[in-house]
Each structure stands twice: as C-alpha cells, then as structure tokens.
LOPA-922053 format. One record per residue (C-alpha): residue number from 1; residue in one letter; x, y, z. Coordinates in pm, whole numbers, always signed. Layout:
<atoms>
<keke:NUM, tiro:A, u:X, v:Y, w:Z> $
...
</atoms>
This chain:
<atoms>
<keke:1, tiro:X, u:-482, v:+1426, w:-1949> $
<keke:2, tiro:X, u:-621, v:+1072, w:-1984> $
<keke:3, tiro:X, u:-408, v:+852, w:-1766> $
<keke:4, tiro:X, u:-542, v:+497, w:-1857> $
<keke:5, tiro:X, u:-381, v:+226, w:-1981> $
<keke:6, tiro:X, u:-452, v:-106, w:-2173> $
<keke:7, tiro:X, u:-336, v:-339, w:-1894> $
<keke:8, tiro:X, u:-167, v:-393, w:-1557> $
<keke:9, tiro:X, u:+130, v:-525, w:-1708> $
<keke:10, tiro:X, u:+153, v:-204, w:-1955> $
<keke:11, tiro:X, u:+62, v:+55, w:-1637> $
<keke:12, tiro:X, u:+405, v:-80, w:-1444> $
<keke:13, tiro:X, u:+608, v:-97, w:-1805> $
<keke:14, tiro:X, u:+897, v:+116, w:-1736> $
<keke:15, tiro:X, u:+836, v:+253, w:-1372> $
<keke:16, tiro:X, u:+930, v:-103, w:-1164> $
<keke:17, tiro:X, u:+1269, v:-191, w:-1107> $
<keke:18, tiro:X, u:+1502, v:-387, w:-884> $
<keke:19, tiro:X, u:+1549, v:-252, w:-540> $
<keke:20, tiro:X, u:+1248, v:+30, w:-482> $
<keke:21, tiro:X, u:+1046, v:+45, w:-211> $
<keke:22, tiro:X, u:+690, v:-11, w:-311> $
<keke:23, tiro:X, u:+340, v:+45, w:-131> $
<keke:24, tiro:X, u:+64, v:-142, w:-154> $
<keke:25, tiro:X, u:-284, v:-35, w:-20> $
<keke:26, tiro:X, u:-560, v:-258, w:+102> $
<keke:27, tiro:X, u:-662, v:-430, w:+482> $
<keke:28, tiro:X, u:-565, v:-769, w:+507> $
<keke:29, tiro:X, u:-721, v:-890, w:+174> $
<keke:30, tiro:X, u:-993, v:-619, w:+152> $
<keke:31, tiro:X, u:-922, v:-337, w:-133> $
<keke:32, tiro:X, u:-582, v:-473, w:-242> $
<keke:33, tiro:X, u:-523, v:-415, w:-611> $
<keke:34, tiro:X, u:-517, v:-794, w:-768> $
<keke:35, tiro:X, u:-415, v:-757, w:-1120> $
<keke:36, tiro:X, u:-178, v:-496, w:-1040> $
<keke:37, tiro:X, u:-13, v:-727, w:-747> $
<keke:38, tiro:X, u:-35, v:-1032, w:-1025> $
<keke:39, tiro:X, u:+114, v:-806, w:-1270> $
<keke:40, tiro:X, u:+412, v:-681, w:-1047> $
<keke:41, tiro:X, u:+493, v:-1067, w:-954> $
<keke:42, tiro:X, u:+529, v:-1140, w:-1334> $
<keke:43, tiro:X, u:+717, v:-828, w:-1410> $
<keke:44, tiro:X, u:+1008, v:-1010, w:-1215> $
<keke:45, tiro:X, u:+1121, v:-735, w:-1048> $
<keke:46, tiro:X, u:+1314, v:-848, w:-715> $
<keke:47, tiro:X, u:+1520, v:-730, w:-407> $
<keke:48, tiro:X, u:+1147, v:-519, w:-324> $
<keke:49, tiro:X, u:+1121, v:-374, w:+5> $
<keke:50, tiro:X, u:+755, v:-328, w:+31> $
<keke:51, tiro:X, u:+541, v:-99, w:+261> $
<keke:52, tiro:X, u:+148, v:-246, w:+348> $
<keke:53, tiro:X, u:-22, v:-293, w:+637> $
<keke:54, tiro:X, u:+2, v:-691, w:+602> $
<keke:55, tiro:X, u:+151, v:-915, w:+336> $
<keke:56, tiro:X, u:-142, v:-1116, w:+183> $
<keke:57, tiro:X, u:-198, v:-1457, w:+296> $
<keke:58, tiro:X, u:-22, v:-1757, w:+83> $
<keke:59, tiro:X, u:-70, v:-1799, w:-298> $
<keke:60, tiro:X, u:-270, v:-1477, w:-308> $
<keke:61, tiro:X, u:-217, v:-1065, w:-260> $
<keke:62, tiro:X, u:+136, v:-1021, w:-155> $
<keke:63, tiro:X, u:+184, v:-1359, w:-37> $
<keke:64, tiro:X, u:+237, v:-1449, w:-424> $
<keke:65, tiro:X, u:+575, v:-1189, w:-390> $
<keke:66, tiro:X, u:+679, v:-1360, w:-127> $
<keke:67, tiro:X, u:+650, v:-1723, w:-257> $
<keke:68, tiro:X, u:+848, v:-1582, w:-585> $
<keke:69, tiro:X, u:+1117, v:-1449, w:-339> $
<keke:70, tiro:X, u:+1087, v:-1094, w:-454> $
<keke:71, tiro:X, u:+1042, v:-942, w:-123> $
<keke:72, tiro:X, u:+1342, v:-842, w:+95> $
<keke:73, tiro:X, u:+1195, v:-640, w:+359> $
<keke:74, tiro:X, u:+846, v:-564, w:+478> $
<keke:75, tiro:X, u:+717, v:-203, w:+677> $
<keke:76, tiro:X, u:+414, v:-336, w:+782> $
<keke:77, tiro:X, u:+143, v:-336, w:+1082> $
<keke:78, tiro:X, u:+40, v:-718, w:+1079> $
<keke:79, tiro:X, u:+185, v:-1054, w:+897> $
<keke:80, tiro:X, u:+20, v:-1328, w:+1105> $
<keke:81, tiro:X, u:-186, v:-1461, w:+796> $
<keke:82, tiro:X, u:+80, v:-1586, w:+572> $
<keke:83, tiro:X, u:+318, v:-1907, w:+655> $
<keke:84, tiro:X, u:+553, v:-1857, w:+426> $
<keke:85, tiro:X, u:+594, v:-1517, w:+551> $
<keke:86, tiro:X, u:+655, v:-1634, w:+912> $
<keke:87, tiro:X, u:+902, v:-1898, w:+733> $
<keke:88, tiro:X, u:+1139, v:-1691, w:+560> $
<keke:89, tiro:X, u:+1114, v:-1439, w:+855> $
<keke:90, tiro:X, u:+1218, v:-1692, w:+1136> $
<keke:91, tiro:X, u:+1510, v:-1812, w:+889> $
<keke:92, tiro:X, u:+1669, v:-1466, w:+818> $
<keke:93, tiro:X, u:+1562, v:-1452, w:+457> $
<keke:94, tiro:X, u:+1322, v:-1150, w:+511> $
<keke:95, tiro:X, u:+1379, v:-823, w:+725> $
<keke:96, tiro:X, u:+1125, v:-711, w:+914> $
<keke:97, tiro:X, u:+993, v:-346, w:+1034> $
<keke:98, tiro:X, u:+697, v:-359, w:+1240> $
<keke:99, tiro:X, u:+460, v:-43, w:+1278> $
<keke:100, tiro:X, u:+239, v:+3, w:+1431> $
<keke:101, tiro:X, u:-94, v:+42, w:+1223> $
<keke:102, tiro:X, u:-184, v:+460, w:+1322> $
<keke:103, tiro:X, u:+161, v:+515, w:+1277> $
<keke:104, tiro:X, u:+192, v:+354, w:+962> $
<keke:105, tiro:X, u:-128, v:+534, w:+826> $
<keke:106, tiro:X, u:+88, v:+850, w:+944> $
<keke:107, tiro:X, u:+388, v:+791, w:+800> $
<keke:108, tiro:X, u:+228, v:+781, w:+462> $
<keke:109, tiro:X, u:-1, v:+1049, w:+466> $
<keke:110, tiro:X, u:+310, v:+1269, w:+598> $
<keke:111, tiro:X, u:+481, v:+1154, w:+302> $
<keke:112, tiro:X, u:+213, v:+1243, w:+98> $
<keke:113, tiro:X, u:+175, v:+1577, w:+254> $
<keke:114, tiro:X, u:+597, v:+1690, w:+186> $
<keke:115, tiro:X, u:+624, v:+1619, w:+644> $
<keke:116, tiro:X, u:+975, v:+1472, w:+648> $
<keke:117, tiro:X, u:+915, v:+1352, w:+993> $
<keke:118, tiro:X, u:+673, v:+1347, w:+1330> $
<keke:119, tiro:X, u:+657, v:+1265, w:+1702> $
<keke:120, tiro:X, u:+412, v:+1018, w:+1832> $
<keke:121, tiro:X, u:+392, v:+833, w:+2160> $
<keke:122, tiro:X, u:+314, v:+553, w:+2027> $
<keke:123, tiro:X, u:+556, v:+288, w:+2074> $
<keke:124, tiro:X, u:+745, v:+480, w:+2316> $
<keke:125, tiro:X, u:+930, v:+210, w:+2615> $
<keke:126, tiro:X, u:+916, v:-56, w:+2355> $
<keke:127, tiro:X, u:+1141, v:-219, w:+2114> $
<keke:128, tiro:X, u:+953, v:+36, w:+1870> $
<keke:129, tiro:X, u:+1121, v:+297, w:+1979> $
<keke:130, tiro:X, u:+1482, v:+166, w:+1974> $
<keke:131, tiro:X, u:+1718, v:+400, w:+1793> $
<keke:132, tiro:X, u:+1489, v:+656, w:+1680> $
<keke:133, tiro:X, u:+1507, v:+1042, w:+1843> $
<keke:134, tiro:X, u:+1325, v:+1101, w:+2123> $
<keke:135, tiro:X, u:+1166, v:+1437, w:+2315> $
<keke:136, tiro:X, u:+1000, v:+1542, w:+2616> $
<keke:137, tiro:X, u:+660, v:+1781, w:+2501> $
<keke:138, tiro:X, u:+485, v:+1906, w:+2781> $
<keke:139, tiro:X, u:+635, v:+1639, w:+3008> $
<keke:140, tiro:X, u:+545, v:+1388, w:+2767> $
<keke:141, tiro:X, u:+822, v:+1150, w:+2575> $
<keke:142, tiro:X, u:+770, v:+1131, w:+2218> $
<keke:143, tiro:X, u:+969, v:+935, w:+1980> $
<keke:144, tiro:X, u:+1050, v:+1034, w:+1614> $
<keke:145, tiro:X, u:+906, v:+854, w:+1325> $
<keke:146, tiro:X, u:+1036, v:+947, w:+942> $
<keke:147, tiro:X, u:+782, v:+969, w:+632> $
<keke:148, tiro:X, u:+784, v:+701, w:+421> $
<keke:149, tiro:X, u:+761, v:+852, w:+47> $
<keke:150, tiro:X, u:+763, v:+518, w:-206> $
<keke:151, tiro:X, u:+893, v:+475, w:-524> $
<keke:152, tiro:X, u:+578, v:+369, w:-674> $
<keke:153, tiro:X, u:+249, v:+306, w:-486> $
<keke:154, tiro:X, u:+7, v:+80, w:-612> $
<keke:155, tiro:X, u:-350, v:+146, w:-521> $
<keke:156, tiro:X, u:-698, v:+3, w:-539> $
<keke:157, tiro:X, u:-1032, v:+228, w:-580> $
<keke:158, tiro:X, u:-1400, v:+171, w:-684> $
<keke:159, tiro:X, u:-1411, v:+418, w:-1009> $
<keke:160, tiro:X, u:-1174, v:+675, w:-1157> $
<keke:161, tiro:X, u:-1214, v:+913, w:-1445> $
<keke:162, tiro:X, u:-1012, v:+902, w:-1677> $
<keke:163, tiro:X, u:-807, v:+1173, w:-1518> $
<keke:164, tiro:X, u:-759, v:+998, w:-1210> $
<keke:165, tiro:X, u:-1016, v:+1136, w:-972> $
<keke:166, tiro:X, u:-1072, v:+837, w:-781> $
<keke:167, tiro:X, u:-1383, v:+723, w:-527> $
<keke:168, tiro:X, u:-1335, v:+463, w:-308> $
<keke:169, tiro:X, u:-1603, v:+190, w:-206> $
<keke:170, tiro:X, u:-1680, v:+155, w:+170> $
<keke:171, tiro:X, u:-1400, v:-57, w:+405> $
<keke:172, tiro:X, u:-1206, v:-98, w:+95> $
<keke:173, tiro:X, u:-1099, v:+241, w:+98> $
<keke:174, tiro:X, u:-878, v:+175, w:+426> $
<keke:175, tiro:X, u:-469, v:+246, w:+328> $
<keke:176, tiro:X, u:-556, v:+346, w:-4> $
<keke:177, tiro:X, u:-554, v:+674, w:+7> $
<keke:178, tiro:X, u:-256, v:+707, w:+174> $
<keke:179, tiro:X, u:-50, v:+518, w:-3> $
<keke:180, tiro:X, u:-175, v:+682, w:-315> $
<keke:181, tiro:X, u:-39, v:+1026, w:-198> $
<keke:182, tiro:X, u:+279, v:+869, w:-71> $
<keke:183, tiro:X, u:+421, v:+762, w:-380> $
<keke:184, tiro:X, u:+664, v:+943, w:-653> $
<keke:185, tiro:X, u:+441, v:+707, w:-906> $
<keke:186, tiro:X, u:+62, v:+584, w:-811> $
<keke:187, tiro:X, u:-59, v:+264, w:-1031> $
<keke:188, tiro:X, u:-437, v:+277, w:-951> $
<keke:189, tiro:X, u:-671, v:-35, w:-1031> $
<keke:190, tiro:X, u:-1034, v:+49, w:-1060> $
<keke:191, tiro:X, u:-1310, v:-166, w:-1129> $
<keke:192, tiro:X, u:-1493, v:+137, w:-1305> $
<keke:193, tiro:X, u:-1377, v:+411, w:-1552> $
<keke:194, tiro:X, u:-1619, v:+717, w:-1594> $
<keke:195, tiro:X, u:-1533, v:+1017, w:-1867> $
<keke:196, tiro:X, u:-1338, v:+1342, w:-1713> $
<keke:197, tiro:X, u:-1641, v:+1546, w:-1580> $
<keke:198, tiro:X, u:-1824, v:+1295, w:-1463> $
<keke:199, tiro:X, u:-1782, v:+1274, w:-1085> $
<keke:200, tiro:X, u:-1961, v:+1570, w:-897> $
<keke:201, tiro:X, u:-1662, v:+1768, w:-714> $
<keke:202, tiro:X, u:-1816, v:+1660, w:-397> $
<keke:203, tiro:X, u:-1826, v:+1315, w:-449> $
<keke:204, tiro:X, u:-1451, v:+1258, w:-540> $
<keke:205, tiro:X, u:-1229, v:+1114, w:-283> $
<keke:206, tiro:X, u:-921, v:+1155, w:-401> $
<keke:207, tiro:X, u:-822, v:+1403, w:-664> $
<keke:208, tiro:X, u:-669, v:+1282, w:-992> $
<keke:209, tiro:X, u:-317, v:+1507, w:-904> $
<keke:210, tiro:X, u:-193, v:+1214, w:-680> $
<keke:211, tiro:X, u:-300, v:+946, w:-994> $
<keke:212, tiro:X, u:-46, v:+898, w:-1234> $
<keke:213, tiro:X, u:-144, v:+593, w:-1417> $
<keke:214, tiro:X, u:-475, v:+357, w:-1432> $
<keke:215, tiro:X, u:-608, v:+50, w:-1553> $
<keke:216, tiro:X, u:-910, v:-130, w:-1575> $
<keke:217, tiro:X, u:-1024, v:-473, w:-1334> $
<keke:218, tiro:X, u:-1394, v:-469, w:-1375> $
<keke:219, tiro:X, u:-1379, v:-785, w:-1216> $
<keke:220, tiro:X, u:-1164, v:-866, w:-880> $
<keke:221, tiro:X, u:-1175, v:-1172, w:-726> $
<keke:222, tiro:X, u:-1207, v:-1001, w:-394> $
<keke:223, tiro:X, u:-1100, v:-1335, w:-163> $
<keke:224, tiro:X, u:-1256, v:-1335, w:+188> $
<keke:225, tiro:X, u:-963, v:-1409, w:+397> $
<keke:226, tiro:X, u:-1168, v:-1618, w:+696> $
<keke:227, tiro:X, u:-1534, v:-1636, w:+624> $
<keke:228, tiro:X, u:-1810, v:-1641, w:+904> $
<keke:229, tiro:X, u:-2156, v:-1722, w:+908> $
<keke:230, tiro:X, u:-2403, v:-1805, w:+1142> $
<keke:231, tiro:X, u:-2491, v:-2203, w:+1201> $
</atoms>
C-alpha cells in the first residue's frame, strides 16, 4: 500500500480537527517534523491539546502554535525555551500537565502497545502525584499513570518506504517512535523515500503498520536551539 502523499498540507487534509489531542515527536528542536508542524499551524485547526516533550522555542517548532493561539493545553516534560509559552501559562490562557520525561516516553509507548495504564514511582510525594491512584508493591508506593493514545501523531524519521517502514537518524530518533505508535493516525515526515523492498528487515526501525500517511521534506531546516563552540 503506498502511503505517500504530495504535501504536508494534503497528508493532514481531512484527519485534523478542532479539539484532538495531538503528539508531536522530536527533543527540544532536534527531530521535530517542520513542514508538518508549519502545515498544521496553517490548517487553522484550534482548541489543540498537544502531547511533546517541549513546545518549540518562539517563531519556530511548536512555538509557531502557540503564537497562533491554537494550543489549549500542553502534556509535556520541559517548556523553559519558549516566552510566549511561559506568558500565556502565567496568565491562565494555557493549561499545563507536566511529566515527567521517562514517564512521558511510557505513557506513549503503553499507548502504543493497547496498556491502558501503569505504576511508576516516579513522581510519587510530589505535586505529580496529586489525584492519581496509588499502591503499595512490595512495600513500595507507586502511583498510577494512564496511556496517552492521540488522535493523530505527527512524526519525524530519516527515510521511509513507501509503505511506511521508517529508520530513524541518530539523536533525532528520541520521542519519535513513540509517538508514532501512540497515535489512531501517524503523519510521518521523512527527508528520504526508498521503494517497498528496499530496507533490509534488519535495518528498519519502525515497521510501516504504525505509518499511516507520509510526505516528503528532503530538506529541514533543522534549527540548533543554543549553539556552542569552542573560543
């Protein structure tokens, strides 16, 4: 089944609408999926309650949702990058749900895996932990944390075939391929597309059954969020 299509805008045609929860993959602005972010942002979609581990910085990655207003609630690890963000956060305009980061990675993969729900200590004593289930395991306390299974997922990878069999590229693999199994619908961006058949088994990291649509971006901007180098 070839799963491509001719554009960003044309992969979220029909599957984005008011009020879902979407998930976005990438690590601060490492392996986010651009044109698909861009593309979502112009689709006008609002009222978004969107699940990353951090929301972009401003003017670029999710930061552009949140300058457009389109964001009403974040699930994320980490926001300290973005002032507009912190803004509309510290004047009640956006709801917040910190998680912490191994737990978020968990509750993504669960939902990816059909696991409704899991125990963790993490978080346990802290505001984390306040009005979720909790249970002593081998004298232990554990708190309850539910899956998080998105409406549509939109996910970054090196090369896909055409259908979907996806390999990632290094760091920017990261959330990626948990959100991609998380979500009812997975957008992928690749920068490559190879024929079916031409990955070796072995060297796919994700297999196409998780992929529902793709599109081509043979050319991200990839932004370094705070570059280094040496005097």
């Amino acid at each position: 089944m070839d799963k491509v299509y001719e554009s960003a805008e044309a992969a979220l045609r029909g599957v984005v609408t008011d009020n879902q929860m979407i998930a976005v993959g990438g690590f601060g602005l490492c392996g986010i999926p651009e044109a698909l972010i861009a593309a979502l942002r112009d689709s006008g979609v609002r009222n978004l309650t969107c699940v990353s581990n951090n929301a972009g910085v401003d003017g670029f990655g999710l930061g552009q949702l949140l300058s457009t207003r389109q964001i009403t609630k974040m699930i994320a690890s980490y926001v300290g990058e973005n002032k507009e963000f912190e803004r509309q956060y510290l004047a009640g305009e956006l709801e917040l749900e910190f998680t912490p980061q191994g737990t978020l990675a968990e509750k993504l993969r669960a939902g990816g895996a059909g696991i409704p729900a899991f125990f963790t200590a993490t978080g346990v004593g802290t505001v984390v932990a306040e009005g979720k289930e909790t249970r002593e395991i081998d004298g232990r306390t554990y708190i309850m944390e539910r899956a998080l299974v998105p409406d549509v997922s939109l996910v970054k990878a090196w090369k896909a075939d055409r259908s979907g069999n996806l390999k990632f590229r290094r760091t920017a693999r990261n959330f990626n391929p948990n959100v991609a199994m998380a979500g009812r619908i997975t957008i992928v961006e690749v920068e490559e597309i190879v024929p079916t058949g031409a990955f070796d088994p072995d060297e796919v990291h994700l297999p196409g059954i998780y992929v529902h649509r793709i599109v081509l971006n043979a050319h991200p901007e990839k932004r370094i969020e705070q570059r280094t180098i040496r005097q």
